[in-house]
PDB file of N, CA, C and O in Angstrom:
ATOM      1  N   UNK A   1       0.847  -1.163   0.000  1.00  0.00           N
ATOM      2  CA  UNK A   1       0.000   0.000   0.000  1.00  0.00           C
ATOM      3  C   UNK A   1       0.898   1.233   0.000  1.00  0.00           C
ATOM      4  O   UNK A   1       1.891   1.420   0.703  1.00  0.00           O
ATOM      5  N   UNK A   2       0.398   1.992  -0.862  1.00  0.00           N
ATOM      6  CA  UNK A   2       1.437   3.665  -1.315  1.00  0.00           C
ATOM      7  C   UNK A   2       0.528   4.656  -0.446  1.00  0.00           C
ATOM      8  O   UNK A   2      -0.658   4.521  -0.745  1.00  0.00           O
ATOM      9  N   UNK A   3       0.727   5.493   0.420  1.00  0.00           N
ATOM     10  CA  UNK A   3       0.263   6.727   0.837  1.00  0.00           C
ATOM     11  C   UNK A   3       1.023   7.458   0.550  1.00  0.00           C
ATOM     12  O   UNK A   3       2.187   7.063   0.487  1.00  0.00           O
ATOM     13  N   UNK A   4       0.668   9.049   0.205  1.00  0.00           N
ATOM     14  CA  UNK A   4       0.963  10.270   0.139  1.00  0.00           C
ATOM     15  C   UNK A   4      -0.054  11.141   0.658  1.00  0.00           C
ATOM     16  O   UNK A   4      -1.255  10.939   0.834  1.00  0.00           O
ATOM     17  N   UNK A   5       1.116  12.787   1.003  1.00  0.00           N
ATOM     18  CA  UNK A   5      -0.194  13.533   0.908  1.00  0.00           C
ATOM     19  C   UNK A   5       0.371  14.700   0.369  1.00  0.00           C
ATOM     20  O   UNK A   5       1.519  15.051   0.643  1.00  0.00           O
ATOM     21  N   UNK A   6      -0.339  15.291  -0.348  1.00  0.00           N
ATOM     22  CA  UNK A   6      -0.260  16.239  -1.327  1.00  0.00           C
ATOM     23  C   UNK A   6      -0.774  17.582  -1.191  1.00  0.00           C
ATOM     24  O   UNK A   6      -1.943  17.691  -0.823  1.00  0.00           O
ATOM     25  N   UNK A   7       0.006  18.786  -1.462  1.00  0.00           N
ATOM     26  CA  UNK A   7      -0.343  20.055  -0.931  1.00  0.00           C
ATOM     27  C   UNK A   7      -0.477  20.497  -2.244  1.00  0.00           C
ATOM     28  O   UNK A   7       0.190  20.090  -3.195  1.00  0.00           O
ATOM     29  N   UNK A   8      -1.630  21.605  -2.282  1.00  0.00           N
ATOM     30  CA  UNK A   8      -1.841  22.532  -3.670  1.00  0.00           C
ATOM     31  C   UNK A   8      -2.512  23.528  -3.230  1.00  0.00           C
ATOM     32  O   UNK A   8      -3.211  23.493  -2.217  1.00  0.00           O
ATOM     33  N   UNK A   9      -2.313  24.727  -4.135  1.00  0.00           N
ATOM     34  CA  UNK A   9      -2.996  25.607  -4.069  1.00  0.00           C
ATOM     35  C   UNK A   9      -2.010  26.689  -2.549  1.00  0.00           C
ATOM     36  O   UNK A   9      -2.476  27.211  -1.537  1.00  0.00           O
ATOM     37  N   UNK A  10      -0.502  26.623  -3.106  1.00  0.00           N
ATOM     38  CA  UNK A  10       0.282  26.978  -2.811  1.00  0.00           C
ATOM     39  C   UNK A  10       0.691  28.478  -2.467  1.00  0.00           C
ATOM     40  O   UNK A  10       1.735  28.776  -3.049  1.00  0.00           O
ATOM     41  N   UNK A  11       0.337  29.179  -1.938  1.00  0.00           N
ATOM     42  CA  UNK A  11       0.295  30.807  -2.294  1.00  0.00           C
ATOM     43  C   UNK A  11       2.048  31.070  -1.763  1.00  0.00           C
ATOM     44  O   UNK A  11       2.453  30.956  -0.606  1.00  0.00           O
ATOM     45  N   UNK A  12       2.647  31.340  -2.646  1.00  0.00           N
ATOM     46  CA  UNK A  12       4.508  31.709  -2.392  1.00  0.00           C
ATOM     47  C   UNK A  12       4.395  32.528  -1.584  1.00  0.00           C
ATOM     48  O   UNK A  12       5.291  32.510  -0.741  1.00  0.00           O
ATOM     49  N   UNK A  13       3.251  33.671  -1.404  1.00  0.00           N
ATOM     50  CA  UNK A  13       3.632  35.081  -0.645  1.00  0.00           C
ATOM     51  C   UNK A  13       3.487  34.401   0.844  1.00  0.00           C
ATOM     52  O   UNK A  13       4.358  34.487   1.709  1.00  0.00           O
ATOM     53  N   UNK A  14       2.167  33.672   1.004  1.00  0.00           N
ATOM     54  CA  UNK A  14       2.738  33.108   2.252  1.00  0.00           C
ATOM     55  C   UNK A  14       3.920  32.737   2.695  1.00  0.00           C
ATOM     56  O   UNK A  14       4.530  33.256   3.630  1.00  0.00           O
ATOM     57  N   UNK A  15       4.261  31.841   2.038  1.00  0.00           N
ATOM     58  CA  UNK A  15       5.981  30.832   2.527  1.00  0.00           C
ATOM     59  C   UNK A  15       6.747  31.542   2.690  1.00  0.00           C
ATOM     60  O   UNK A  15       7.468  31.321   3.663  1.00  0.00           O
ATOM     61  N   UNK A  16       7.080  32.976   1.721  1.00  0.00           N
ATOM     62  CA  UNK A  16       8.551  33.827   1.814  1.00  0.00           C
ATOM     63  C   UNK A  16       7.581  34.899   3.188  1.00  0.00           C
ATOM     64  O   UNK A  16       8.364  35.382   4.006  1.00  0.00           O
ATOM     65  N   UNK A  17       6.405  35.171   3.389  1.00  0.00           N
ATOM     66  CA  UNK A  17       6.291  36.075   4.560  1.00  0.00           C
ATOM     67  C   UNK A  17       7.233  35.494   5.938  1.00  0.00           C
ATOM     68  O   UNK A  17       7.713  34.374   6.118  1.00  0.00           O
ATOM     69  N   UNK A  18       7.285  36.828   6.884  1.00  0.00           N
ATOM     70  CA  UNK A  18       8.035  36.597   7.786  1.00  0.00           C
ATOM     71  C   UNK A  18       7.068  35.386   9.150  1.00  0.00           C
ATOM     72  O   UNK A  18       7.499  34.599   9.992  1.00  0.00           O
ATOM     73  N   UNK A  19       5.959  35.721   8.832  1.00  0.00           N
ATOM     74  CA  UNK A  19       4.989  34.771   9.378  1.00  0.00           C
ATOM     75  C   UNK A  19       4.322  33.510   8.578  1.00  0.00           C
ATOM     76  O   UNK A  19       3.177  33.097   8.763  1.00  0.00           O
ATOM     77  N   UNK A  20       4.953  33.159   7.962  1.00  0.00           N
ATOM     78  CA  UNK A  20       4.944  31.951   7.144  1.00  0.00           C
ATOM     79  C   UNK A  20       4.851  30.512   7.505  1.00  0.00           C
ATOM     80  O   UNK A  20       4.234  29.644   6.888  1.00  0.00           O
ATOM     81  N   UNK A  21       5.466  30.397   8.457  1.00  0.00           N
ATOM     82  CA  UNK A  21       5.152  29.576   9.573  1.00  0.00           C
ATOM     83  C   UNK A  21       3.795  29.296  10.057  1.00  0.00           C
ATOM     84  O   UNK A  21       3.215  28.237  10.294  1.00  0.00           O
ATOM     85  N   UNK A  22       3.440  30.535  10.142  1.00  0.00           N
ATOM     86  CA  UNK A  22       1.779  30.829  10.812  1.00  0.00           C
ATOM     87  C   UNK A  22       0.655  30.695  10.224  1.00  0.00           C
ATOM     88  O   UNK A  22      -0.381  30.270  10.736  1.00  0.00           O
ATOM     89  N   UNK A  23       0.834  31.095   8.988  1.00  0.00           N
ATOM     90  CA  UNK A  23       0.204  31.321   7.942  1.00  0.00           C
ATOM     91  C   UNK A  23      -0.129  30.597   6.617  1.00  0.00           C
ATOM     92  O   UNK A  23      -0.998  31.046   5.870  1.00  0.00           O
ATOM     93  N   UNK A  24       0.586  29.442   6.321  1.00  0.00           N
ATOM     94  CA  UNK A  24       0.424  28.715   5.212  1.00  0.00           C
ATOM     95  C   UNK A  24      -0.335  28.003   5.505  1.00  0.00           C
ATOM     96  O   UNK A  24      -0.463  27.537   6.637  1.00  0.00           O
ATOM     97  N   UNK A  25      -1.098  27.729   4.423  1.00  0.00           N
ATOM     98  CA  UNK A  25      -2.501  27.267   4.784  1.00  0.00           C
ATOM     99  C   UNK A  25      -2.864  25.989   2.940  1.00  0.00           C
ATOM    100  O   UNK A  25      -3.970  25.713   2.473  1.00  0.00           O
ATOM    101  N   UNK A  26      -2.007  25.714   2.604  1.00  0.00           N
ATOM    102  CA  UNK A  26      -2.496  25.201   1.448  1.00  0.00           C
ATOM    103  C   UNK A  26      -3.595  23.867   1.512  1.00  0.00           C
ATOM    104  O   UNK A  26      -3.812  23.616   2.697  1.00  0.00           O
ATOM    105  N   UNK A  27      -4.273  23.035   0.692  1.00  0.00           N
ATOM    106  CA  UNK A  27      -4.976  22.859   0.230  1.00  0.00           C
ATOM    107  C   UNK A  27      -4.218  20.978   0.045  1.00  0.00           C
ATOM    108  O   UNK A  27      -3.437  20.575  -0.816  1.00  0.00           O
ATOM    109  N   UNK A  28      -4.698  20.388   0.941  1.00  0.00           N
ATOM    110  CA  UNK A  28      -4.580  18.857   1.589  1.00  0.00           C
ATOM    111  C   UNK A  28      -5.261  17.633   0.748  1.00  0.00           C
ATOM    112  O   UNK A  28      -6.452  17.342   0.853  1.00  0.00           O
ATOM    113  N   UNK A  29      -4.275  16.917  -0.154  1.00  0.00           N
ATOM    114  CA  UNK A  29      -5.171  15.702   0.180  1.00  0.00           C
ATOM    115  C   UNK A  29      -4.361  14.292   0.106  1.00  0.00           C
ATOM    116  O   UNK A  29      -3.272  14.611  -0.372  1.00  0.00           O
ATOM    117  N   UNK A  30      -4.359  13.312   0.274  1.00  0.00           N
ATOM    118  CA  UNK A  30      -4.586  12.005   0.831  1.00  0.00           C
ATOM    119  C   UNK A  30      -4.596  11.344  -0.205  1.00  0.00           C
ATOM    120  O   UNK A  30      -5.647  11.470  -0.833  1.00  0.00           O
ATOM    121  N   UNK A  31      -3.444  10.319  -0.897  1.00  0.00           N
ATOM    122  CA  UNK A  31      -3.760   9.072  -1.331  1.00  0.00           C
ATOM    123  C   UNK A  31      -3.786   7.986  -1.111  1.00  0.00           C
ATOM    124  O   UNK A  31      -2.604   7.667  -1.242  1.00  0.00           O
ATOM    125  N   UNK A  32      -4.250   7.235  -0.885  1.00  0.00           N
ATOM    126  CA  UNK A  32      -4.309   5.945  -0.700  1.00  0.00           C
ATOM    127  C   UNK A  32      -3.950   4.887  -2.146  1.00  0.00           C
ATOM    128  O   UNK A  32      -4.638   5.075  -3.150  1.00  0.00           O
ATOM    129  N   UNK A  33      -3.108   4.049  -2.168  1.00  0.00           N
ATOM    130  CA  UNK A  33      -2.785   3.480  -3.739  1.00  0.00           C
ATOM    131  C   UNK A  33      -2.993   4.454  -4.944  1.00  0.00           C
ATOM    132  O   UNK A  33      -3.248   3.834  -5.976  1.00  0.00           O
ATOM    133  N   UNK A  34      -2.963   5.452  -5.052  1.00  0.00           N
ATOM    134  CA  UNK A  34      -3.104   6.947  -5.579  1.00  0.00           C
ATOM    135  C   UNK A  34      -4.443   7.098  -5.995  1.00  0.00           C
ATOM    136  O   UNK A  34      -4.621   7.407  -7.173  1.00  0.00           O
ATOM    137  N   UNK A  35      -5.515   6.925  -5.189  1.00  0.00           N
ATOM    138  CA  UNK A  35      -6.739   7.159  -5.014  1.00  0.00           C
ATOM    139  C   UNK A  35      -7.088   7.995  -4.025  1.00  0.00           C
ATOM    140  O   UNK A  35      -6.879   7.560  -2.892  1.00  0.00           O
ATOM    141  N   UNK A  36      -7.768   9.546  -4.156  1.00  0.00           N
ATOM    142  CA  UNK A  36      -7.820  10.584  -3.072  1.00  0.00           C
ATOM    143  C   UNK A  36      -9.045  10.187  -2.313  1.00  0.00           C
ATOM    144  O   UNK A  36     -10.240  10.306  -2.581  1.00  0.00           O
ATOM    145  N   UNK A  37      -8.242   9.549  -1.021  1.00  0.00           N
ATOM    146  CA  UNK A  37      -9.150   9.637  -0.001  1.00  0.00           C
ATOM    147  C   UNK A  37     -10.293  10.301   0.344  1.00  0.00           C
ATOM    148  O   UNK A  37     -11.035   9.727   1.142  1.00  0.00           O
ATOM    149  N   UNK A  38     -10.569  11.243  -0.018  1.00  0.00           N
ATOM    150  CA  UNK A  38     -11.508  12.463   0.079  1.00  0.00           C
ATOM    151  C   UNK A  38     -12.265  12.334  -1.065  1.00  0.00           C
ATOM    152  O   UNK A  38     -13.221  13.076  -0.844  1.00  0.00           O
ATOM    153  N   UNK A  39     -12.432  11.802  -2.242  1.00  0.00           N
ATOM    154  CA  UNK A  39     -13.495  11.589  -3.332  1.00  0.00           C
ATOM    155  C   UNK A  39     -14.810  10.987  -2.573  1.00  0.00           C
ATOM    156  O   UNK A  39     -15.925  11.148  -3.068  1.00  0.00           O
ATOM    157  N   UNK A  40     -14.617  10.269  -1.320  1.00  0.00           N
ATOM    158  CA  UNK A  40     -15.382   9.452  -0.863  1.00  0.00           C
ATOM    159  C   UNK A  40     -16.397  10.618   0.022  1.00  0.00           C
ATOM    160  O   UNK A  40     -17.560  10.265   0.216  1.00  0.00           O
ATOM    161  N   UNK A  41     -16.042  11.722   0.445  1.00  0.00           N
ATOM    162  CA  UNK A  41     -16.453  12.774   0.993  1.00  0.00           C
ATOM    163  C   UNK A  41     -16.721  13.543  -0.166  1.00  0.00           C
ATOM    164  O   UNK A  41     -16.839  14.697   0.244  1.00  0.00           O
ATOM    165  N   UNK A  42     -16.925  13.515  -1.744  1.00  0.00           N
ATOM    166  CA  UNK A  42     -17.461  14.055  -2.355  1.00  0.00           C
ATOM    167  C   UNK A  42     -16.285  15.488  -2.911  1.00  0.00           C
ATOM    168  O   UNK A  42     -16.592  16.155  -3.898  1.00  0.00           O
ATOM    169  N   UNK A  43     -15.057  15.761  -2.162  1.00  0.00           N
ATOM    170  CA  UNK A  43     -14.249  16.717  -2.039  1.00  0.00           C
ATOM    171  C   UNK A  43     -12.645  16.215  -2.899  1.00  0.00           C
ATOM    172  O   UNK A  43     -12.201  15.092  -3.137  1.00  0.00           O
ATOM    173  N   UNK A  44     -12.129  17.495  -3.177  1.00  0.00           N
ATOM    174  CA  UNK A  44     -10.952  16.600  -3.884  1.00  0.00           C
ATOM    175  C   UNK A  44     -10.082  17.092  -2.989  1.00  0.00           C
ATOM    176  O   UNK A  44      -8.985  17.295  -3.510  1.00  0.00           O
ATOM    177  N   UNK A  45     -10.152  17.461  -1.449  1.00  0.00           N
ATOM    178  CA  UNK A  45      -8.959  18.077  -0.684  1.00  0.00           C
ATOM    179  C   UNK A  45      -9.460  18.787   0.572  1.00  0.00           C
ATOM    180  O   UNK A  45     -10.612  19.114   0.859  1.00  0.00           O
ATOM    181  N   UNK A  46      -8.800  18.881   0.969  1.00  0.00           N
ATOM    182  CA  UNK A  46      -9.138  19.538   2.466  1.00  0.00           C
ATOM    183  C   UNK A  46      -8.453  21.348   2.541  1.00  0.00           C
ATOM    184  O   UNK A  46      -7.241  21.390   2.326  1.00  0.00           O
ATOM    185  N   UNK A  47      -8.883  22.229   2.716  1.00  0.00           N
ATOM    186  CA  UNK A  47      -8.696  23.345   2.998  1.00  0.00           C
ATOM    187  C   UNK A  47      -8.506  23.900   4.623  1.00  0.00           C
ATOM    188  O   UNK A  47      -9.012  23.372   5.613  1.00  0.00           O
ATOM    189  N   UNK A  48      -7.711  25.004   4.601  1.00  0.00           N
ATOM    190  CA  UNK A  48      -7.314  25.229   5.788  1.00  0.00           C
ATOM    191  C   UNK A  48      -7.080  24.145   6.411  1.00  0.00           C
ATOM    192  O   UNK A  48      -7.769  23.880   7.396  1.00  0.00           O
ATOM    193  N   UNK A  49      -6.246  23.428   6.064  1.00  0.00           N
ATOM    194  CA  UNK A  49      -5.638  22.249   7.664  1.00  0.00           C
ATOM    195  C   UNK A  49      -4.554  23.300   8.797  1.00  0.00           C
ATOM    196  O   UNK A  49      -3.508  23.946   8.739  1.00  0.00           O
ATOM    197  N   UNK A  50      -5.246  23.064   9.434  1.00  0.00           N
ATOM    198  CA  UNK A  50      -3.881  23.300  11.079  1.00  0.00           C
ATOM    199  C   UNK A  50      -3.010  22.612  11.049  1.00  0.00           C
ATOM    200  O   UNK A  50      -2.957  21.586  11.727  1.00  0.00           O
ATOM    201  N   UNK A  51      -2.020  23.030  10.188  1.00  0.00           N
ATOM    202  CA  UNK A  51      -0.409  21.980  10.632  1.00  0.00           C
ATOM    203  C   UNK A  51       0.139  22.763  11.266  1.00  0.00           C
ATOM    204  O   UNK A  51       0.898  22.294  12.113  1.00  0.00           O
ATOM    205  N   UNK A  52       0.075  23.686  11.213  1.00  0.00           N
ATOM    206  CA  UNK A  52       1.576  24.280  12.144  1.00  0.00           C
ATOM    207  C   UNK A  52       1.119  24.452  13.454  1.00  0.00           C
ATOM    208  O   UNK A  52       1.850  23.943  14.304  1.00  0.00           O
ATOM    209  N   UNK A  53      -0.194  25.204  13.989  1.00  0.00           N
ATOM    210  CA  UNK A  53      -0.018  24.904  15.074  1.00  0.00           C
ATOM    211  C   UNK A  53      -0.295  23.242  16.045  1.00  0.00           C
ATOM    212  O   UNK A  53      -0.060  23.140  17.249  1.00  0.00           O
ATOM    213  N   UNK A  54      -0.768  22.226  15.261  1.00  0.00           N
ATOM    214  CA  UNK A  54      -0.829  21.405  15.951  1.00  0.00           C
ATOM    215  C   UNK A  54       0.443  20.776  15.827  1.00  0.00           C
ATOM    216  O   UNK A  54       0.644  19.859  16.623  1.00  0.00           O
ATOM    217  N   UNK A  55       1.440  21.074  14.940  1.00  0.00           N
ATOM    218  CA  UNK A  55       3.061  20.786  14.869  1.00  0.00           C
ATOM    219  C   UNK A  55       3.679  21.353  16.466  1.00  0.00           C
ATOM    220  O   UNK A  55       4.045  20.650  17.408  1.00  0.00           O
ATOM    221  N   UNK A  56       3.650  22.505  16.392  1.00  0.00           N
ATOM    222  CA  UNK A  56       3.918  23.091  17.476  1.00  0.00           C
ATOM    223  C   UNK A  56       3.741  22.626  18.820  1.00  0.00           C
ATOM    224  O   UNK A  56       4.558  22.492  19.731  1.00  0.00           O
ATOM    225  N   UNK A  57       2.290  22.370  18.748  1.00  0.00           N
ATOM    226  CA  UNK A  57       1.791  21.724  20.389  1.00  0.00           C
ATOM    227  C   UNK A  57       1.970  20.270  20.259  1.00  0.00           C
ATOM    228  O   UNK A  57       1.683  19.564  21.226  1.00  0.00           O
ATOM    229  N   UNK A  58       2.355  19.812  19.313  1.00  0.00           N
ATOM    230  CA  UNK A  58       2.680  18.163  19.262  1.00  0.00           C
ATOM    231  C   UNK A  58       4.204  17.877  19.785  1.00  0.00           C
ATOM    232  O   UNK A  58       4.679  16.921  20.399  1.00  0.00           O
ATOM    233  N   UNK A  59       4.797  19.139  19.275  1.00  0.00           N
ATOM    234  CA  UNK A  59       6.391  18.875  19.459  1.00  0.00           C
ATOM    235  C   UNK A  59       7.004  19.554  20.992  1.00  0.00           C
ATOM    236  O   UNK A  59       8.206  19.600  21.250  1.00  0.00           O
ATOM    237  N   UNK A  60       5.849  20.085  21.971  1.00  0.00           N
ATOM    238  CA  UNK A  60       5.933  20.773  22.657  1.00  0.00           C
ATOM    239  C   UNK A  60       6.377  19.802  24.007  1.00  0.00           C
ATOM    240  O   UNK A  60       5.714  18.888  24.497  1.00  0.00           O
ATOM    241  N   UNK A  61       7.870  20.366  24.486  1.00  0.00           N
ATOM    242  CA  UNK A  61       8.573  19.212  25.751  1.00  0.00           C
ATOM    243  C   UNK A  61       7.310  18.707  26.853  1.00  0.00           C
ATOM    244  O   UNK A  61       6.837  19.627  27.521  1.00  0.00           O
ATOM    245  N   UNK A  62       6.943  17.821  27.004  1.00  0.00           N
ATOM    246  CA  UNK A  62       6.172  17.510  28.252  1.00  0.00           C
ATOM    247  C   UNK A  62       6.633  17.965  29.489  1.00  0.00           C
ATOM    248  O   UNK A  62       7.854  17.949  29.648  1.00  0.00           O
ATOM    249  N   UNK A  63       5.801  18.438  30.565  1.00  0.00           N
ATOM    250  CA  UNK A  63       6.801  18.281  32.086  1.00  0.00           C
ATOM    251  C   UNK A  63       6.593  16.708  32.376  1.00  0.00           C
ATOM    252  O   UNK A  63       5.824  15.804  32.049  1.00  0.00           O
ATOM    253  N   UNK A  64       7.815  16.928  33.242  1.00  0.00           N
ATOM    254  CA  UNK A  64       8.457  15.802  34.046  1.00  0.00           C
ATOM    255  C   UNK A  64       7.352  15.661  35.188  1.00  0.00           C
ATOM    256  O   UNK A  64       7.490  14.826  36.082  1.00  0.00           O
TER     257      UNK A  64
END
């Protein structure tokens, strides 16, 4: 089984902004054996995903 996931709908001005980090927001989807997961939801992609901040609070040290 092949998964990917695939970003589009790329806006550059985001990525080179100084808040770019914060701010990129592209356009998500999911293959499965290169079949988009999301056809099944009628959609060819997911918009606005939260990666960065759930990157952030995922990578965030636990206390002891």
């Amino acid at each position: 089984m092949t998964c990917r996931f695939i970003l589009s709908e790329v806006v550059e001005d985001q990525v080179a902004d100084d808040e770019g980090y914060s701010i990129f927001e592209p356009t998500l989807a999911f293959e499965i054996n290169r079949k988009n997961a999301f056809h099944a939801l009628g959609i060819e992609g997911r918009k606005s995903t939260v990666t960065m901040p759930f990157r952030e609070e995922a990578l965030e040290e636990q206390p002891e």
